[in-house]
N, C-alpha and C positions, 0 to 999 in steps of 0.2 A: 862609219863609226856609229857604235851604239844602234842598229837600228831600233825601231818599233816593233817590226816582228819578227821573233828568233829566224823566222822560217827565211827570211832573206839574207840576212845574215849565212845560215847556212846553204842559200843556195850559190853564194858570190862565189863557194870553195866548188861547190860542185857543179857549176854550172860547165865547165868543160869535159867533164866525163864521156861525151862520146869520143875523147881525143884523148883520154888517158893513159898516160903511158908508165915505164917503170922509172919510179924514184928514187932508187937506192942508192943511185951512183952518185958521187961527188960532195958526198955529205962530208960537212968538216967537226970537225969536234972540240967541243966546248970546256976551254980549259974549268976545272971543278971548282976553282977559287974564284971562276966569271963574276959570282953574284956575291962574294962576300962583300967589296965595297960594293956601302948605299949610300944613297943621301935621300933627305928626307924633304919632300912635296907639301904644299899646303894645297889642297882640293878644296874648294867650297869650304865648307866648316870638318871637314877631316887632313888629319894627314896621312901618308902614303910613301912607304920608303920602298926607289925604286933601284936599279943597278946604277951606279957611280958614272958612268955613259949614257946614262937614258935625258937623250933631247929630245924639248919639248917641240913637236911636230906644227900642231898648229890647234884650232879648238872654238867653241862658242860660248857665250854666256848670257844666260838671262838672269836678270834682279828688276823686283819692283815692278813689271809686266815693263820691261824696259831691256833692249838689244843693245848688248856693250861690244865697242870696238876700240881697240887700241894701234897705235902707232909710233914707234920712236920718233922722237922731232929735237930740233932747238928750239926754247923759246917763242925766239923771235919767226921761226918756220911756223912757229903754232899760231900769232899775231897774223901775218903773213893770211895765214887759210881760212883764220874767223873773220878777218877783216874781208877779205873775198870774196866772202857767203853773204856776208852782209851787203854787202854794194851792191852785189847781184841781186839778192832779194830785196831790196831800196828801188830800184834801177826798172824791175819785172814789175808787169803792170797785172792787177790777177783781173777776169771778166767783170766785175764791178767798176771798174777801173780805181781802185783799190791799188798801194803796192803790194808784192807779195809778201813782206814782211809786216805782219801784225803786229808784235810784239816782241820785247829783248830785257834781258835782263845780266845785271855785269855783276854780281857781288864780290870780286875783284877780279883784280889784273889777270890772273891765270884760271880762268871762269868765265863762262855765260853762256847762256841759256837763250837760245831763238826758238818763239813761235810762228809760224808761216805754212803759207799753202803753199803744195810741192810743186801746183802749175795753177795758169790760168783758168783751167775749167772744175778744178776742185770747190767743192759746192757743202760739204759735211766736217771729212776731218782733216786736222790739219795738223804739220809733223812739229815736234818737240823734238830740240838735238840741245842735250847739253853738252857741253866742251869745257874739258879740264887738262891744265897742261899739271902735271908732278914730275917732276927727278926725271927731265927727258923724256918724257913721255905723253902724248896728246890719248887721252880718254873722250870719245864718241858715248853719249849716253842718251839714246834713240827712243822715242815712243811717241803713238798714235792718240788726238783727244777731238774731243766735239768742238766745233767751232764755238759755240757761245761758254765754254770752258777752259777758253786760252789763260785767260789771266792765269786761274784755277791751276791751270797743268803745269804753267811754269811755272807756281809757285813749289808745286810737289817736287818738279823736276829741281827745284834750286835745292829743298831738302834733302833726294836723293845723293844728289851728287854731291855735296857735301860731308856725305860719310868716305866719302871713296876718297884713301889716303895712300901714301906708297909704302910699301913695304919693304924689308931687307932679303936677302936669299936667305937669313933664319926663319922658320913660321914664327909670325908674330902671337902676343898672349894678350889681345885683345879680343871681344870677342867679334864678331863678322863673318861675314863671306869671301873665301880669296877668289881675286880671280887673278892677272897672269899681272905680277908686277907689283900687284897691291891689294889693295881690301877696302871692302862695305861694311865699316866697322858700328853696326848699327845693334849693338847690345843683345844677338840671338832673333831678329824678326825681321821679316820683309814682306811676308803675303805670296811674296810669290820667287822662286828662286830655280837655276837649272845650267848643266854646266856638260859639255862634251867635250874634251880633250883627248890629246894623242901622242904618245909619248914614243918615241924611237929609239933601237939601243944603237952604240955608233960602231963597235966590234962586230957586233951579229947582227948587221944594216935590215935583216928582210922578219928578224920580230920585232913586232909594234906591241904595246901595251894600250888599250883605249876605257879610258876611264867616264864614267857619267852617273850624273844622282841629277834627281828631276823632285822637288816638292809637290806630294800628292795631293791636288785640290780636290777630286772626287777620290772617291772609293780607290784602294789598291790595285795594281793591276791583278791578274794572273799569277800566279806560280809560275817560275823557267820551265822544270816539267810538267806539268798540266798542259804544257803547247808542242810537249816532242811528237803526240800524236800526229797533228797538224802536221808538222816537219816530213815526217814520214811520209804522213801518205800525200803531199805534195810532191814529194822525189818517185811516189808510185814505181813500176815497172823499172823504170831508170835505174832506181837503187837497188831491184831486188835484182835485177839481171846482170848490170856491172859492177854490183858491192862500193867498194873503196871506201866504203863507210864505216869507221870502226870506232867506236865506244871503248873510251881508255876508261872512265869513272862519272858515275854523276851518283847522284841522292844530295836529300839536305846538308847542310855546312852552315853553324852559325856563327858567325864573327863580331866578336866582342858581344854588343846589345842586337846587335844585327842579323835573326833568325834570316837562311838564304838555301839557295839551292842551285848547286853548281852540274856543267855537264861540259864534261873533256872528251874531243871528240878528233879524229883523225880526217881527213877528208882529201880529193884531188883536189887542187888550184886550178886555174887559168892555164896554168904551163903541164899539167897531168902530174905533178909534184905529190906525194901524200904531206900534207901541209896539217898544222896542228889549229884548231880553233877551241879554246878553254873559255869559259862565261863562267860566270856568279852573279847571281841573281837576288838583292833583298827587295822585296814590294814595298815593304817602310810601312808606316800609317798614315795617316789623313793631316791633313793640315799639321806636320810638324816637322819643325825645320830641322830638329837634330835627328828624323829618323825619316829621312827622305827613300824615296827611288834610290837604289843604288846597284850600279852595274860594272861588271869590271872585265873587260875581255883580253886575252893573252895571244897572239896568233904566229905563227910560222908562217915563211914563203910568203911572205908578202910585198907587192914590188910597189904599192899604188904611190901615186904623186909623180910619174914616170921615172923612176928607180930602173937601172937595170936589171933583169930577172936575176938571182942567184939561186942555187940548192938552197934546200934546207938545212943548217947550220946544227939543228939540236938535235938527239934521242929524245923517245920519249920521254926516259929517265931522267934528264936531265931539263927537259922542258917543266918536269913536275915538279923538280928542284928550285926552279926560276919561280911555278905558280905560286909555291907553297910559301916563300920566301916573300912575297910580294904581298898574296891575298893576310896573310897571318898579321903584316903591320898596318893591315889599316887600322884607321883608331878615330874619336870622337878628338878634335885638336883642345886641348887644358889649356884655359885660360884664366885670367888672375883677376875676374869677376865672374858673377852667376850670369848666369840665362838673361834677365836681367828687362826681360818681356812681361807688361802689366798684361793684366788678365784680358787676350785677346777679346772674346767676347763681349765684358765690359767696354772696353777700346771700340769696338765696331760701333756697340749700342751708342755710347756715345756721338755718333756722326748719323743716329737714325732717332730724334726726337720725332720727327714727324713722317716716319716710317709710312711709305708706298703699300696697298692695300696688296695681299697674296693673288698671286695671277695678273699682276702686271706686264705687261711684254714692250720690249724692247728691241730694234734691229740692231741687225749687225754694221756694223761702223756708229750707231750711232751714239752719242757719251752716255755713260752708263747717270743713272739720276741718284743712283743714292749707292753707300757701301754697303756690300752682303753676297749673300750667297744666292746663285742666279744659277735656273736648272734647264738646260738645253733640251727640248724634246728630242732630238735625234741622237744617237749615239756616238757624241765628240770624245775622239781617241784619251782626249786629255781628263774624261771625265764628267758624262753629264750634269754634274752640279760642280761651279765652281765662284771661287774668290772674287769680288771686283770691286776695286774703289770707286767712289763715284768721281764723276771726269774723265775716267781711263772710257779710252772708244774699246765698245766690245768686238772680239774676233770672229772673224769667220769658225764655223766648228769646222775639225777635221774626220770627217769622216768617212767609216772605214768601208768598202766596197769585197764583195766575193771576186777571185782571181782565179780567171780559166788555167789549166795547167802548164800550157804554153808560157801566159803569162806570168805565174810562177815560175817558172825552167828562167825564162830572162830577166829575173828577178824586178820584175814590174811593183810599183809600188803599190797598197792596198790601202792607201788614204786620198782623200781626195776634199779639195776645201769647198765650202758652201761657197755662194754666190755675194760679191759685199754688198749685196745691192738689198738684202733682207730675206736670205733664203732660208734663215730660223729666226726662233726668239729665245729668248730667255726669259724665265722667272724667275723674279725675286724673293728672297724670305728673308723678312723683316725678323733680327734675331731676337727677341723678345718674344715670337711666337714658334711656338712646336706644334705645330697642325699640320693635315695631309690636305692637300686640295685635288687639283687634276693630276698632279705627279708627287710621287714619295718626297718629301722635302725632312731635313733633318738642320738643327742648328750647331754649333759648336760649341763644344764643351771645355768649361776650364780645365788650363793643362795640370796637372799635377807638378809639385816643386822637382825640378830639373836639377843633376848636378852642374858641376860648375864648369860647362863646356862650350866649343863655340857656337 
């Protein structure tokens, strides 16, 4: 789902082409009233009406530089598991002969927050889980911080999770972030926010719908097509000699506030199937939460999560039916407050009175010293300049590597993570300063008054 580059994406359909065979046979057909019943999705801060049978598959979420997990539980299953972590990390001895639990915090009964090393030979960071039981449900809210920043993280981590409330299957009109169940009802801001789900129709088992918006901390990505080139001539010879590659529609498409650029395309599968793969594509802008990354992909023929293979169930016709019907309701989700975000900037500046000199460097793992904008010298997929509060342990970058065409054909990955041990730095910029130093540094600009959405 969702990948990073169109180009794998497009090659999961083609990658069986030298075993391509005819697809025509055993198509079934899609009665015309399939997609009248919808029901309507809360995404991150949009909603999304999808077909009346569309289950939700499965999915990721980040908020806060924080990895959220869910589980249904009872209660007392939820007592049961936190007590259990804790005895264990009481009980584990870490190489100071230390236990491995540092620190806990309970702000009540259905709540708490462990800080601890994940083993004994951990020397720098150490992990933060908060745990929230809501309405049947055990909430994991996960994140990495400096040793001498425990207190610190669990404090953050107590405020995070705090916002996270349960929701009804109506979208809620508060404002937040949904994620599967519930919401981060945090009045339009997080710093940092990103969300990949997958939604399945249950009549026509083999389309998926895969939905994802990522908050741009650096600069936009690309345009969808500004990279079909790439696509192309990675399929080289392959594509020109066995085709199966056919182009239903692409150009610009803007949705709602949402300037994008979609590209509907036919392709083999894994089974030599012509299988439908449709994308839309908005890059968003920079640090804003209502105008994020956002990606929406539609597919045919798809069996993954070990499904039995089936035909292809749609026409194109009627696949463009299902697109158009789908892409057309997304929407910013109205809510019955503003924005409701002080002047980011301000906010930051405030947490940097004694602001770190420009050209500071910092490793990776190690906690970040102050909040701001810290600029990766190597090319991190996410964005060489990005967001970090101070306490938050910085990440590895991901970065992006050239791929032989081989390893394009078997859709090899083109990211690869730095080293945690300090295989970059980042630079900070203190936002009260707009100056260039050794790399372009840029500060954040107040937002402009938002209407009244999540």
């Amino acid at each position: 789902m969702y990948p990073g580059n169109h180009a794998l994406g497009v090659l999961a359909l083609c990658a069986a082409m030298l075993g391509a065979g005819d697809a025509s046979a055993g198509k079934q057909t899609m009665n015309e009233t399939g997609i009248e019943n919808t029901v309507t999705h809360c995404v991150g801060r949009f909603l999304i009406d999808l077909p009346a049978d569309a289950e939700y598959v499965d999915g990721s979420y980040d908020y806060a530089f924080a990895t959220i997990e869910r589980q249904p539980m009872e209660q007392s299953e939820f007592r049961q598991e936190v007590d259990k972590l804790e005895a264990k990390l009481k009980d584990g001895k870490h190489k100071s002969g230390a236990p491995l639990l540092l620190t806990k915090a309970t702000p009540n009964e259905n709540t708490q927050i462990l800080g601890y090393w994940a083993n004994e030979n951990r020397s720098s960071a150490v992990e933060i889980s908060g745990y929230r039981w809501i309405s049947g449900m055990r909430y994991l809210v996960h994140k990495r911080a400096n040793y001498d920043k425990v207190e610190r993280a669990v404090s953050r981590m107590g405020t995070t999770i705090s916002l996270l409330q349960s929701r009804e299957a109506s979208p809620p009109t508060t404002p937040g972030f949904c994620v599967e169940h519930a919401i981060f009802a945090d009045e339009g801001k997080s710093g940092n926010e990103s969300l990949n789900i997958r939604f399945r129709l249950k009549e026509y088992s083999d389309i998926v719908v895969d939905i994802a918006t990522n908050l741009n901390a650096g600069d936009p990505p690309e345009s969808l097509l500004s990279r079909k080139p790439g696509v192309l001539s990675a399929l080289g010879v392959l594509g020109a000699t066995l085709g199966g590659i056919r182009n239903i529609k692409e150009g610009d498409r803007k949705i709602g506030e949402h300037p994008g650029q979609e590209w509907l395309m036919k392709a083999p599968n894994d089974r030599g199937q012509q299988a439908h793969l449709f994308t839309w594509e908005a890059p968003g802008l920079h640090a804003d939460e209502l105008h994020p990354q956002i990606r929406i992909d539609l597919q045919s023929g798809n069996s993954d999560g070990g499904l039995d293979p089936k035909p292809v169930t749609v026409t194109d016709q009627q696949m463009l039916q299902i697109w158009d019907k789908i892409l057309n309701s997304l929407r910013l989700r109205p809510t019955d407050g503003s924005k409701g975000a002080t002047d980011k900037k301000a906010l930051l500046q405030s947490d940097n009175a004694d602001a770190l000199p420009l050209g500071e460097l910092v490793r990776t793992g190690a906690s970040c010293p102050q909040t701001g904008f810290w600029q990766c010298p190597e090319n991190d997929v996410h964005g060489s300049t990005r967001l970090f509060t101070s306490g938050d342990a910085m990440p590895p970058a991901i970065i992006k590597r050239d791929l032989s065409f081989v390893e394009r054909l078997r859709g090899s990955s083109d990211q690869h993570s730095t080293s945690p041990s300090g295989a970059w730095s980042a630079m900070t910029i203190p936002l009260q300063a707009i100056r260039h130093r050794r790399y372009r540094m840029t500060a954040p600009t107040a937002h402009q008054a938002m209407p009244k959405h999540a």
